[in-house]
N, C-alpha and C positions, 0 to 999 in steps of 0.2 A: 837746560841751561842755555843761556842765550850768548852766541859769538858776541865780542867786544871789541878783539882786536886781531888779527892771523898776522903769524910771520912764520911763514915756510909752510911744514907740516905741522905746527903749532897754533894752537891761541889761547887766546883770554877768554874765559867765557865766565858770567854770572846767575844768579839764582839766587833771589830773597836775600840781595846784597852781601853774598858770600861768591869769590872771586878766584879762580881756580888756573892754572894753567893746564892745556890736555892736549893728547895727541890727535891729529884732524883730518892723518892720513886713508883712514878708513873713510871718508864721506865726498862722493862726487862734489866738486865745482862747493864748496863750503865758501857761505858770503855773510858779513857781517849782516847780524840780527839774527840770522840763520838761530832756530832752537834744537837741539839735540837732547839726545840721552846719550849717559856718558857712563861707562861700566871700567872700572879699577883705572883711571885715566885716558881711555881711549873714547873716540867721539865715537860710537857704534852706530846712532842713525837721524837722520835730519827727520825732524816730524814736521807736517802739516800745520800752518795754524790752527786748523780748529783741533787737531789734534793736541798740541801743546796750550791751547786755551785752555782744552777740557783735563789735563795734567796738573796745570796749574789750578786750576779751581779745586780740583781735585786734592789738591797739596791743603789751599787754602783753609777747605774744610775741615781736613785731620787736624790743622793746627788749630782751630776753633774749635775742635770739640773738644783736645785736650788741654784747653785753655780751661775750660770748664770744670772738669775733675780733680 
């Protein structure tokens, strides 16, 4: 999910225009756009771009194959 907005140990963050708020206390220096994974509301870790590219694509695909079925 990708930061939107931080206020404190909080933010905003999206995914496939699903819009969440989560705790952001766990993540060094957390800066908008920042993408994370995010486990029972907590931001658990900042991923790399190409790491969260390869997530989302990754996303992308499962949803296009059970598109199909």
């Amino acid at each position: 999910m990708k930061i939107i907005k931080i206020n404190g140990t909080s933010a905003l963050v999206e995914a496939m225009g699903v819009e969440k708020d989560v705790d952001i206390s766990l993540i060094e220096n957390p800066e908008i756009n920042d993408r994370l994974i995010i486990h029972a509301g907590f931001a658990i870790e900042k991923l790399s771009p190409e790491d969260a590219d390869n997530v989302e694509k990754t996303w992308n695909e499962l949803i296009e194959f059970l598109k199909k079925k």
